[in-house]
N, CA, C and O of each residue as an XYZ file, in Angstrom:
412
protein
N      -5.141     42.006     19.416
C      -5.454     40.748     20.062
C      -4.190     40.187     20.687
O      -3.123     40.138     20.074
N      -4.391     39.674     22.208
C      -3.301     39.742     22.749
C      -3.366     38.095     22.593
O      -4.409     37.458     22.737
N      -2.139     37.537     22.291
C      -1.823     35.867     22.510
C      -1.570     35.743     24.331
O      -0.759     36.325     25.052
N      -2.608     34.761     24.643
C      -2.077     34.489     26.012
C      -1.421     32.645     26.451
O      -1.174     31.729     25.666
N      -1.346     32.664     27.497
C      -0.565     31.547     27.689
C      -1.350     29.574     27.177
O      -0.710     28.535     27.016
N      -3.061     29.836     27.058
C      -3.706     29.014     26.527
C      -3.128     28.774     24.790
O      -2.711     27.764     24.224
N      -3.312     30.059     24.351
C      -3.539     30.048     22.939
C      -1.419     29.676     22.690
O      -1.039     29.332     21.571
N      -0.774     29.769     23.411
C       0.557     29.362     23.215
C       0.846     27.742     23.309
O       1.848     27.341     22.717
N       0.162     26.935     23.904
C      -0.044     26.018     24.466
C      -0.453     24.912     23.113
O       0.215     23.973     22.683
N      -1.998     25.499     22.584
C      -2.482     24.550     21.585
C      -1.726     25.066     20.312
O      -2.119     24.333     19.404
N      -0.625     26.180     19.688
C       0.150     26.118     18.814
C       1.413     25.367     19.366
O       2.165     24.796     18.576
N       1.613     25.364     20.502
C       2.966     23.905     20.718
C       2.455     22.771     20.657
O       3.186     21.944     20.111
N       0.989     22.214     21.178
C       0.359     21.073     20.318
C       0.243     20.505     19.045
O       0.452     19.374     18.605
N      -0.200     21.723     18.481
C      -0.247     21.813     16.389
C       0.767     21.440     16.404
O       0.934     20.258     16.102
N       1.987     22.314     16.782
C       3.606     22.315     16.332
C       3.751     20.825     16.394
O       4.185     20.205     15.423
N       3.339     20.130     17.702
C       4.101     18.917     17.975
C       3.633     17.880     16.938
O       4.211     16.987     16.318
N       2.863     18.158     16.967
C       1.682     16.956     16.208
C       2.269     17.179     14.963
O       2.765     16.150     14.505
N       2.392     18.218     14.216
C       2.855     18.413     13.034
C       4.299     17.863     12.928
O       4.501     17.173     11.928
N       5.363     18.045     13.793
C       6.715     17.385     13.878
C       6.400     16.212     13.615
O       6.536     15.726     12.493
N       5.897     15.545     14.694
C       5.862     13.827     14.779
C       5.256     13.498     13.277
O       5.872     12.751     12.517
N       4.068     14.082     12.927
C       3.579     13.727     11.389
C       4.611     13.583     10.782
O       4.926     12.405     10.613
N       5.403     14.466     10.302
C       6.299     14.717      9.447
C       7.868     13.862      9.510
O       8.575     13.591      8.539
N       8.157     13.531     11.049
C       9.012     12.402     10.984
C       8.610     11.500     11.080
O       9.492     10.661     11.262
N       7.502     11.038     11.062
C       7.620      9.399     10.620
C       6.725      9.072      9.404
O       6.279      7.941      9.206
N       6.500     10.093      8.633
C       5.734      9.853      7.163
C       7.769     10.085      6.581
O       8.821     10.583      6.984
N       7.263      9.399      5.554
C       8.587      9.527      4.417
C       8.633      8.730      3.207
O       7.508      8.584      2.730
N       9.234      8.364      2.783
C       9.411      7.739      1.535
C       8.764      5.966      1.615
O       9.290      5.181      2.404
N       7.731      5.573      0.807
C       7.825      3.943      0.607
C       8.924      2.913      0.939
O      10.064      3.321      0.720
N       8.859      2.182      1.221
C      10.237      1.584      1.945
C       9.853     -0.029      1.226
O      10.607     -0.956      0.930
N       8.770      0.075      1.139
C       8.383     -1.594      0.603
C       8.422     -1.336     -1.368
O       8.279     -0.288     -1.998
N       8.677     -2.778     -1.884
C       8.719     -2.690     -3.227
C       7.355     -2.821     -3.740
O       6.385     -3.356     -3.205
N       7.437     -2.326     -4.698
C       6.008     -2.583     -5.686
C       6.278     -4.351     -6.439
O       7.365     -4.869     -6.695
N       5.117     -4.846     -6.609
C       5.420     -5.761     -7.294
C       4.949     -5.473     -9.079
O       3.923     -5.066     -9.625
N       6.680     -6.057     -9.704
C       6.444     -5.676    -11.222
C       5.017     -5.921    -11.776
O       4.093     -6.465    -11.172
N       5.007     -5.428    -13.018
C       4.090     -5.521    -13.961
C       4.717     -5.851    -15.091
O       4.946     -5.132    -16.063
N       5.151     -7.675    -14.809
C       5.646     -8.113    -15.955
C       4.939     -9.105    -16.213
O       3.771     -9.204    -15.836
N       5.627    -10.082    -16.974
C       5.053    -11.769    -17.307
C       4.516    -12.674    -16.215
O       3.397    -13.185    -16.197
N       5.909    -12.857    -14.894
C       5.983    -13.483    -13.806
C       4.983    -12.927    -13.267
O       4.511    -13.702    -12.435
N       4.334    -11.830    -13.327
C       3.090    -11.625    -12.085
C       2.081    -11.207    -12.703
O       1.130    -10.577    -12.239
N       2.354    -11.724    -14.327
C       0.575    -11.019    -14.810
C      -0.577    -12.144    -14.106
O      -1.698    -11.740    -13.798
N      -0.335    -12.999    -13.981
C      -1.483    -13.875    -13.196
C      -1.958    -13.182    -11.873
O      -3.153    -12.900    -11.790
N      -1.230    -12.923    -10.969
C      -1.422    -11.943     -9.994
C      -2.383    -10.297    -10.063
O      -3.011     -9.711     -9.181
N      -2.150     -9.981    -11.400
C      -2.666     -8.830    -11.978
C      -3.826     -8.650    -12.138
O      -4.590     -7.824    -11.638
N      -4.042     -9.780    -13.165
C      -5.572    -10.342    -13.766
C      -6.034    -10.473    -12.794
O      -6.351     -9.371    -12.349
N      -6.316    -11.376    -12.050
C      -7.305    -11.709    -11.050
C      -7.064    -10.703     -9.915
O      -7.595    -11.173     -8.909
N      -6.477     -9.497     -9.641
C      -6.373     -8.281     -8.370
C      -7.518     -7.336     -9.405
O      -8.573     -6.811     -9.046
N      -6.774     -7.346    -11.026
C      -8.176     -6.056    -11.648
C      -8.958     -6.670    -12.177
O      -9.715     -6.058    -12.930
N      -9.136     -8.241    -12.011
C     -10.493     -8.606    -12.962
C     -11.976     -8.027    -13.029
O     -12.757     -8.303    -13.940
N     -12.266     -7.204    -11.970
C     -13.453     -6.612    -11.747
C     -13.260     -5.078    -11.902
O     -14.216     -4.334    -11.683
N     -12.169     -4.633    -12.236
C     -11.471     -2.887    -12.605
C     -12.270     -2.552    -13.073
O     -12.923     -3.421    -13.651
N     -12.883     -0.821    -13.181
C     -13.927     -0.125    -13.869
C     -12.947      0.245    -14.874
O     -11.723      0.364    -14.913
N     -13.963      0.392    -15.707
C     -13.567      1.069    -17.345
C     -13.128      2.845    -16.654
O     -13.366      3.541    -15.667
N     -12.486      2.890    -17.737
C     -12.250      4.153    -17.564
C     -13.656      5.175    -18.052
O     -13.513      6.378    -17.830
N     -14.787      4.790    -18.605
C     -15.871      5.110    -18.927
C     -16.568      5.021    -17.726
O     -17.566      5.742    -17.735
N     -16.423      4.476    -16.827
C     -16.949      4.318    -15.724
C     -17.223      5.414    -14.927
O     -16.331      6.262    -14.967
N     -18.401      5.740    -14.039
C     -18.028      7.001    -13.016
C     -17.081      7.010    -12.291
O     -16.588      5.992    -11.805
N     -16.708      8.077    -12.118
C     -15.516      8.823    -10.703
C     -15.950      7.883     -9.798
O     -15.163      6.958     -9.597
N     -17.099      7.870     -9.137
C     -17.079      7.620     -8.195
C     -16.738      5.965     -7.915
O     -16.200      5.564     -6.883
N     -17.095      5.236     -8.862
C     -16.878      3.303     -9.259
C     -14.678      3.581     -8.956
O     -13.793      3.340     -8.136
N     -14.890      4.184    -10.229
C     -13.237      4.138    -10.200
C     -12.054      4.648     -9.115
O     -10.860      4.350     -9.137
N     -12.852      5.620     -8.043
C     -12.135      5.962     -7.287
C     -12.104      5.102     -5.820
O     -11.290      5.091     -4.897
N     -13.482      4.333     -6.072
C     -13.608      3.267     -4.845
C     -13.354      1.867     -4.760
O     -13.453      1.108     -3.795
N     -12.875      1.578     -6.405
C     -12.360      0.440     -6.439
C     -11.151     -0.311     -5.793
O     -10.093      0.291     -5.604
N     -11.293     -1.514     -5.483
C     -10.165     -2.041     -4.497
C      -9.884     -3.438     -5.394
O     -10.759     -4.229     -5.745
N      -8.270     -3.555     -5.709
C      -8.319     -4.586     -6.515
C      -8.792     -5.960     -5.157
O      -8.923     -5.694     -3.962
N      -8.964     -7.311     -5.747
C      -9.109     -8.472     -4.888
C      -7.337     -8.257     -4.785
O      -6.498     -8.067     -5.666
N      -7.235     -8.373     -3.423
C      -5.728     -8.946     -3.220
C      -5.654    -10.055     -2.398
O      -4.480    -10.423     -2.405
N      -6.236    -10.673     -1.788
C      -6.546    -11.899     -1.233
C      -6.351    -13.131     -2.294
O      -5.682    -14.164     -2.278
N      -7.449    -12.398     -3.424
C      -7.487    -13.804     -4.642
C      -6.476    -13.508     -5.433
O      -6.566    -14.419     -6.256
N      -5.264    -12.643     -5.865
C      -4.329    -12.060     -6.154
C      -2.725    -12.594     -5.239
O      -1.717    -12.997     -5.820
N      -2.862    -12.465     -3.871
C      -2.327    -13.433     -3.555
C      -1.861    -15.232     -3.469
O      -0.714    -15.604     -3.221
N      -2.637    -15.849     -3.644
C      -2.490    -17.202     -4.176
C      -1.537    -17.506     -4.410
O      -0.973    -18.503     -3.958
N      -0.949    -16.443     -5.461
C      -0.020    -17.081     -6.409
C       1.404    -16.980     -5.839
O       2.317    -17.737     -6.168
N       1.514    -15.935     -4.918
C       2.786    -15.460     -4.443
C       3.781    -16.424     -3.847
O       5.001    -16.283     -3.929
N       3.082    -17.537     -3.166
C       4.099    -18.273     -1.946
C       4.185    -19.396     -3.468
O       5.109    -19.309     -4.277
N       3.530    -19.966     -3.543
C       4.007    -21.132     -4.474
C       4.858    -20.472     -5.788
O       6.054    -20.761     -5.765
N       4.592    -19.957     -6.487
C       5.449    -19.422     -7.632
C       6.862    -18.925     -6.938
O       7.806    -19.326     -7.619
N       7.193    -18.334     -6.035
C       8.383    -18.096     -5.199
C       9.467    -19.135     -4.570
O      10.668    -19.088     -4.305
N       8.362    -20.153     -4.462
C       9.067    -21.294     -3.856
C       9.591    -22.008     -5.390
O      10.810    -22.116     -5.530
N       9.123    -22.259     -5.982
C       8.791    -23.131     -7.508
C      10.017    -22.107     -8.041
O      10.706    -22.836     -8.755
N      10.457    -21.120     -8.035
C      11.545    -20.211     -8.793
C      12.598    -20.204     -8.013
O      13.727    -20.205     -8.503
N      12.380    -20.194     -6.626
C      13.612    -20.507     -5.951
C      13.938    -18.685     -5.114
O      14.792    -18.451     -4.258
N      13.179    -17.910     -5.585
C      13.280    -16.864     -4.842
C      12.401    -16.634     -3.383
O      11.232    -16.535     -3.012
N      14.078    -16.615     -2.706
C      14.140    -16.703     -1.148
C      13.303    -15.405     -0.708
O      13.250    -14.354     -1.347
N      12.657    -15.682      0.510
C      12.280    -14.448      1.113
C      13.337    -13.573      2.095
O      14.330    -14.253      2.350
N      13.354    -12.861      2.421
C      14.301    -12.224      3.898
C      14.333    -13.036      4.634
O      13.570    -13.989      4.477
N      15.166    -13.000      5.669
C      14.765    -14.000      7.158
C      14.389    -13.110      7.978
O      14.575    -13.371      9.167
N      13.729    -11.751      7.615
C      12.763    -11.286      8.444
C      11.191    -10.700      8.440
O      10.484    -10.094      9.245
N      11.011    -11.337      6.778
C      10.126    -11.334      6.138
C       8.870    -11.575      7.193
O       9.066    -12.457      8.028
N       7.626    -10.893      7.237
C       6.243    -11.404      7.915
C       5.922    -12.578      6.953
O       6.422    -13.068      5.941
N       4.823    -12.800      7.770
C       3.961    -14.120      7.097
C       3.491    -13.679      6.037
O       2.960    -12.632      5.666
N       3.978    -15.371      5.274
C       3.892    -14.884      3.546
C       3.012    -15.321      2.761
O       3.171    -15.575      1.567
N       2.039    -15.432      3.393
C       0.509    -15.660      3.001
C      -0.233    -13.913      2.725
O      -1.232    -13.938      2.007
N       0.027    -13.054      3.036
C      -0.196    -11.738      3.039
C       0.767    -10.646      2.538
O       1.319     -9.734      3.153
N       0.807    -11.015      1.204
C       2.267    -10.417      0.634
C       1.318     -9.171      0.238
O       1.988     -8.148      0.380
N       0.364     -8.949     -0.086
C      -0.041     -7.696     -0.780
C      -0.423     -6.763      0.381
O      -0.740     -5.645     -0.024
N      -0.470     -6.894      1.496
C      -0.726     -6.513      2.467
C       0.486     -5.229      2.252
O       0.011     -4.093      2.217
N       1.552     -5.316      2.151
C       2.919     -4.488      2.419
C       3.023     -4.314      0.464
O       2.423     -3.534     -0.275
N       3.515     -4.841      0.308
C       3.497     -4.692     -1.459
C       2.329     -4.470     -2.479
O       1.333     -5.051     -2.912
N       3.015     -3.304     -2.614
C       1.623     -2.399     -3.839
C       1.962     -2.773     -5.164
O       3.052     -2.715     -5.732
N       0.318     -3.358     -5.763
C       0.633     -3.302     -7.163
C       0.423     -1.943     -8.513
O      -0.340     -0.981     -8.436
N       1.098     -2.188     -9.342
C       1.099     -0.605     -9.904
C      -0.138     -0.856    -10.331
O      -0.614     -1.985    -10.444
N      -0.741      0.262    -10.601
C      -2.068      0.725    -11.507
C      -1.743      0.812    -13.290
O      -2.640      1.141    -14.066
């Protein structure tokens, strides 16, 4: 089977597509937010509706914590502690948006 100038064409496509994938996937760059004291309120109400681990695959794998009602707490408790944001921080009404909480 002879390779001709088509079939050279859509493996420099693959190729490319595969480059670009690969440089701009990389490492997490945003922080997780702890799983301590300061953000168990945040916690509770993101897994208050979490499946049991008895639960089916399928409940537990489609679950989405609330991060909307999980957020709340972020801008006022931050301000109230005194921890500054970046000065290039996005809008900080949507902190879970970029910041993952651990499982």
């Amino acid at each position: 089977m002879k390779i001709d100038k088509r079939d050279w064409f859509f493996i420099g496509v693959v190729a490319t597509v595969l480059v670009v994938f690969i440089a701009i996937s990389g490492k997490e760059k945003t922080t997780t937010v702890p799983n301590n004291e300061m953000h168990k309120a945040a916690y509770e109400v993101a897994f208050r509706n979490a499946p049991s681990p008895n639960d089916s695959i399928f409940k537990r794998a489609f679950f989405k914590p609330d991060k909307k009602g999980a957020e709340v707490f972020c801008e006022p408790c931050h301000k109230e502690m005194g921890v500054a944001f970046p000065p290039d921080h996005p809008a900080k009404n949507r902190c879970l948006f970029c910041h993952k909480l651990k499982r």
